[in-house]
C-alpha positions, 0 to 999 in steps of 0.5 A, a space after each residue: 377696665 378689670 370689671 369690663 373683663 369680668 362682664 366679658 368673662 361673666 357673660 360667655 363673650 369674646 374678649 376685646 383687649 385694651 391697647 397695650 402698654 408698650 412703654 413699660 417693663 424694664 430693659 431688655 438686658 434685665 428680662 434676660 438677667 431675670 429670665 426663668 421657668 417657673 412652675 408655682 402660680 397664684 390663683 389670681 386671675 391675670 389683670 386685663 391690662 397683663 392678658 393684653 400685654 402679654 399676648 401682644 409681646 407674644 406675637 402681637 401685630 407692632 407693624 400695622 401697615 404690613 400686619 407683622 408680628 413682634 414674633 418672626 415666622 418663617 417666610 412671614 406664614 403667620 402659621 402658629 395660632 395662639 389659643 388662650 386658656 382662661 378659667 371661663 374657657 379656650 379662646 382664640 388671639 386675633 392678633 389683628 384685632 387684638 380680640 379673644 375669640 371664644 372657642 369653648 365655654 368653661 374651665 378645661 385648665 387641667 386638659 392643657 397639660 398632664 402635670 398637676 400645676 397646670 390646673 392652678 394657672 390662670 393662663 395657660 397659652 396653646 400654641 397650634 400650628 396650621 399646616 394650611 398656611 406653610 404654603 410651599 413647604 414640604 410636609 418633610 419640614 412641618 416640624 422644623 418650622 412649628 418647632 422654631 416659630 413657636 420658639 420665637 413666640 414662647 420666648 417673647 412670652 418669657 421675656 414679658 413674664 421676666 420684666 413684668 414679674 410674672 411666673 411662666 414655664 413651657 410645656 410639651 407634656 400635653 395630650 394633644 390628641 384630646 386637646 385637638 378633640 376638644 379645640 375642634 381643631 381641623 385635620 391641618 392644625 396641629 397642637 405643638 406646646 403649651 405654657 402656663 402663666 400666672 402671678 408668683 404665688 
């Protein structure tokens, strides 16, 4: 499985992640015990099997009759869009497809945050809101409901890191207007955070 990602990686291709396992981990109570920032990060590239797992606690589809994420969204808009920084390039989560989309070949790991740990992390996640699907919502409110639905998701992050041993820290020292630039962003999204993952160093 982890040389399939490597062919993937190595030809500029979308990525299509294996099923996750989500019978593993430990306890709920634990993760939270074990819960914690950290901003150390091997090398090591991410098991395709962790890249799997982790987007799909992030705010993956566990109900597929209705299409609902494990992460609640405010009036169910699904508007928090999930961008992967791998060292082969920016991609895209389709959580429905449990897919990775290929935005922006390369490596641009040291553009997802301005501190130097950033560019050593072999995951770093983008979360961006897109305004566009906040329908009925007043512009007032942008914030606060970007603000709690990529909470709810950063948590669900942090929560997967705990249990499977995985460093992980959110960040709001990005410079989004050169992320947005770079992403190829349209005028109704909008990046809000950050978050490094990788293995304990």
């Amino acid at each position: 499985m982890l040389s399939s990602l490597f062919v993937q990686l190595a030809a500029g291709q979308n990525i299509q992640l294996p099923k996750p396992d989500n019978q593993g981990g430990m306890a709920l109570m634990q993760a939270l015990d074990q819960r914690s920032s950290s901003r150390e990060f091997s090398s090591v590239d991410l098991s395709l099997e962790h890249l799997s797992g982790l987007l799909w606690a992030a705010c993956g589809i566990n109900r597929p009759d209705v299409q609902k994420r494990t992460a609640p969204s405010a009036r169910n808009w699904q508007d928090i869009q999930l961008y992967v920084a791998l060292n082969s390039g920016i991609y895209l989560y389709h959580e429905v497809k449990h897919e990775l989309e290929l935005i922006v070949k390369g490596n641009h790991q040291a553009a997802t945050g301005k501190q130097d740990f950033v560019a050593d992390a072999p995951v770093n996640l983008i979360y961006v809101a897109d305004f566009s699907k906040m329908e009925g919502a007043d512009s007032s409110q942008y914030d606060f409901y970007k603000g709690i639905n990529t909470g709810f998701i950063s948590q669900n992050v942090y929560l997967y890191c705990a249990s499977q041993h995985i460093n992980t820290v959110v960040r709001a020292m990005v410079d989004r207007e050169a992320l947005h630039q770079l992403m190829n962003l349209s005028p109704t999204q909008q990046v809000v955070a950050a978050q490094s993952v990788g293995y304990k160093p």
